[in-house]
C-alpha positions in Angstrom: 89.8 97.5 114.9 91.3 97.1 111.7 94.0 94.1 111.6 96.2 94.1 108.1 97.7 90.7 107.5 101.2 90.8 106.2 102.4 87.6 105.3 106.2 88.5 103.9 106.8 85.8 101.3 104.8 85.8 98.4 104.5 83.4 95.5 103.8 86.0 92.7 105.4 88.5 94.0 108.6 88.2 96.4 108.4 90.7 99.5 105.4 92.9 97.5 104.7 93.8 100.7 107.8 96.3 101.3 108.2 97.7 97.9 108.2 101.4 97.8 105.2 102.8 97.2 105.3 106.7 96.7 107.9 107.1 99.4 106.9 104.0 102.1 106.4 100.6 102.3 103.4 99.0 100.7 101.7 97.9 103.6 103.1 100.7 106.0 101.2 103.6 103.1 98.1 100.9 103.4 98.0 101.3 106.9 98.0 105.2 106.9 95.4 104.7 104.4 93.1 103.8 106.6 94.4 104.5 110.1 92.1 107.8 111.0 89.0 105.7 110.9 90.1 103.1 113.9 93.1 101.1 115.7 95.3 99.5 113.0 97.4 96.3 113.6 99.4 94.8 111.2 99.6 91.0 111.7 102.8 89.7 110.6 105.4 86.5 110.6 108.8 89.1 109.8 110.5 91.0 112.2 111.2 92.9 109.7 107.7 94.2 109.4 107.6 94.4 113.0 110.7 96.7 113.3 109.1 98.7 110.1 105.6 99.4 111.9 107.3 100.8 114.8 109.0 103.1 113.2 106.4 104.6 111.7 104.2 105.0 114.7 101.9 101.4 113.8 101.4 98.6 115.8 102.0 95.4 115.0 102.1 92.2 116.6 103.5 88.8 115.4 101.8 85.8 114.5 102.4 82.5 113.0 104.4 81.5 110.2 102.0 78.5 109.6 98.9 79.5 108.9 97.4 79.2 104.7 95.1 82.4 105.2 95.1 85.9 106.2 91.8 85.4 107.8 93.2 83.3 109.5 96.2 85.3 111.0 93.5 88.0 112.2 91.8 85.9 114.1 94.9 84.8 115.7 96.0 88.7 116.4 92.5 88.9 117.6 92.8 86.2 119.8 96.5 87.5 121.4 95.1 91.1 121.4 92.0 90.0 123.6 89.5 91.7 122.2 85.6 91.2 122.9 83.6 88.7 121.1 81.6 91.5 120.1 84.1 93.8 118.9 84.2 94.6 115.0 87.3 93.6 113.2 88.1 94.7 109.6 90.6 92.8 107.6 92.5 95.2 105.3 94.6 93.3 102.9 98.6 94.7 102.8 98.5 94.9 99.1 95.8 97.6 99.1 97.7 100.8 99.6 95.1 103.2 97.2 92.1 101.9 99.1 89.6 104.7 100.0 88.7 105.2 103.5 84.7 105.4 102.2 85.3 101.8 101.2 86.2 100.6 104.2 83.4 103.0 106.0 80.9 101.6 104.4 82.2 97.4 105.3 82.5 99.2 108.8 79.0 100.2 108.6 77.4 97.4 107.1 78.8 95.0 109.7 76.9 97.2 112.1 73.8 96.7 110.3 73.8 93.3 110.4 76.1 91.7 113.1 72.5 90.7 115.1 71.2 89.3 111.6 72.8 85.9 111.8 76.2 87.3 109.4 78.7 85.4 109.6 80.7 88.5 107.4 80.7 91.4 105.4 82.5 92.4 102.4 81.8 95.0 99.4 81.9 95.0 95.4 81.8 97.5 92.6 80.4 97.5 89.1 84.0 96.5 86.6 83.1 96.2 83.0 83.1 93.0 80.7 86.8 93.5 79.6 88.3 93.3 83.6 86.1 90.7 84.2 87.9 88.9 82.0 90.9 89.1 84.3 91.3 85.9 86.8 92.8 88.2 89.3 89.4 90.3 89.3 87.4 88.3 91.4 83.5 88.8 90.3 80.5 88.4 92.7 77.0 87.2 92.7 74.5 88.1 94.4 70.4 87.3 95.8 67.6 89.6 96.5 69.5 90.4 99.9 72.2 91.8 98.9 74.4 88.4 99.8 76.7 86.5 98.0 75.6 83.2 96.4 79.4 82.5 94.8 82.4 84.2 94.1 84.7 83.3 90.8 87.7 84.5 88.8 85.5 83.0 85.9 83.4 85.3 84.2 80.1 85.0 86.0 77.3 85.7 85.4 77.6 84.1 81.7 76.0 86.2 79.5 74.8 83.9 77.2 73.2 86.8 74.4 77.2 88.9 75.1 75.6 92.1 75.6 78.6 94.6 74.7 77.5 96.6 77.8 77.3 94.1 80.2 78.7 95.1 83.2 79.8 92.8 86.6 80.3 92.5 90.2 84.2 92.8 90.9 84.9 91.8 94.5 87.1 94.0 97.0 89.2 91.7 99.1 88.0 93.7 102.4 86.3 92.0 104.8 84.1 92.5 108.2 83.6 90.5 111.4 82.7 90.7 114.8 85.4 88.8 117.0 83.0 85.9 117.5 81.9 85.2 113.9 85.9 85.1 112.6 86.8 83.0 115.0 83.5 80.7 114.0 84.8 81.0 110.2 88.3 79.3 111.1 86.8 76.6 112.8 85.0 75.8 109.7 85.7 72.7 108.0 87.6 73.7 104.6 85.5 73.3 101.7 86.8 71.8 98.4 85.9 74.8 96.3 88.2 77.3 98.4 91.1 75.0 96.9 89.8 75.1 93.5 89.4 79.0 92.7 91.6 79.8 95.2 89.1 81.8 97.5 89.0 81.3 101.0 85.4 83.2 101.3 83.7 80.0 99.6 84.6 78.1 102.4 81.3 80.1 104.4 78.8 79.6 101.3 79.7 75.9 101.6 78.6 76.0 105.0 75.8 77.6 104.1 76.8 81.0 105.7 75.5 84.3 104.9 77.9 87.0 103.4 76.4 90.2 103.8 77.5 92.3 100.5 78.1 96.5 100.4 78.2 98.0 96.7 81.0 100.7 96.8 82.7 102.9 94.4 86.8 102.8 94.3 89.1 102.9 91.8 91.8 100.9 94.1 92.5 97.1 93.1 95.0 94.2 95.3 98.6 94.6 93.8 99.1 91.2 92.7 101.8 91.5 90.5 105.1 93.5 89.7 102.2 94.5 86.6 99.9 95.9 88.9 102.3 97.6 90.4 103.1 99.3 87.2 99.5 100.3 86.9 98.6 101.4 90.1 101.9 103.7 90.4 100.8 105.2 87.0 97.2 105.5 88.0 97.6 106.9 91.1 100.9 108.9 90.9 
């Protein structure tokens, strides 16, 4: 199943989540995006939402107004949906209404892979050059021989300490894979002081010393932050 959090208020960007976007709703068209490839649910603290996903054929169900995560308002619509421990869950963020279905394919896919392999989740990244890596909001990966994440950053990491010109980076996509059981394992988690600090809730595993299983992807979408990245994507994409 793929569960869209949809937190209404947001701090840099009041209501981003209802601004038009080519005719609907920002996280209404993000839904659609990805809604031939399994269930969608859109977990949300508005009625407003609510009243919006029914009318355009989406289920959604409410969830609390409290919680400091959308991680960890999946795992509470997972929890009042009753699905299987075992189940796959995909968190699709609301501000992602360009995302490519291949993206989220191959997250789907690579939670497969690896959901006996002691994962506790799955996300993907795709090669952003030196001058977007220089943007905070682009969140860069790294990564071992395995193909897991060691740290994520909005600093500019790796440091390249000779500044090759065509250096190139790991940008993060903010989609990420579970099974039931290992989401509801990462919210029990203690919070780790690094997750405060760069404002990244996906630390919080690699301080626990848990394996994030990473997918390289190619996409041209990006997280609409901003009223400017709203610009951008409507220019890109229109």
């Amino acid at each position: 199943m793929i569960i869209i959090p949809a937190r209404l208020n947001s701090s840099r960007f009041t209501n981003k989540i209802l601004v038009d976007i080519l005719g609907l709703p920002m996280v209404i068209r993000t839904a659609k995006q990805v809604e031939s490839l399994d269930a969608v649910t859109i977990a949300t603290d508005s009625q407003e939402v609510i009243d919006l996903a029914k009318k355009h054929g989406i289920n959604a169900i409410m969830t609390s107004s409290s919680h400091q995560s959308g991680t960890d308002r999946i795992n509470e619509a997972a929890q009042l949906l009753n699905l299987d421990e075992n189940d796959i869950i995909i968190n699709v963020q609301g501000d992602e209404p360009f995302i490519e279905k291949e993206v989220v394919q191959a997250v789907i896919n690579r939670v497969k892979e690896t959901k006996d392999k002691d994962v506790m989740m799955v996300s993907c990244y795709k090669k952003i050059s030196s001058e977007l890596a220089d943007d905070a909001n682009h969140v860069k990966v790294l990564l071992n021989a395995k193909n897991n994440a060691t740290y994520f950053s909005r600093s500019k990491i790796p440091y390249h300490r000779d500044h090759y010109e065509d250096s190139s980076y790991n940008g993060h996509l903010g989609i990420y894979g579970f099974t039931v059981k290992s989401l509801k394992e990462f919210c029990e988690l203690g919070n780790a002081p690094i997750e405060h600090i760069e404002k990244l809730e996906q630390l919080r595993a690699i301080y626990h010393e848990k394996k994030i299983a990473m997918v390289e992807v190619q996409s041209k979408s990006f997280g609409i932050d901003t009223e400017e990245d709203l610009k951008n994507a409507l220019k890109i994409f229109s």
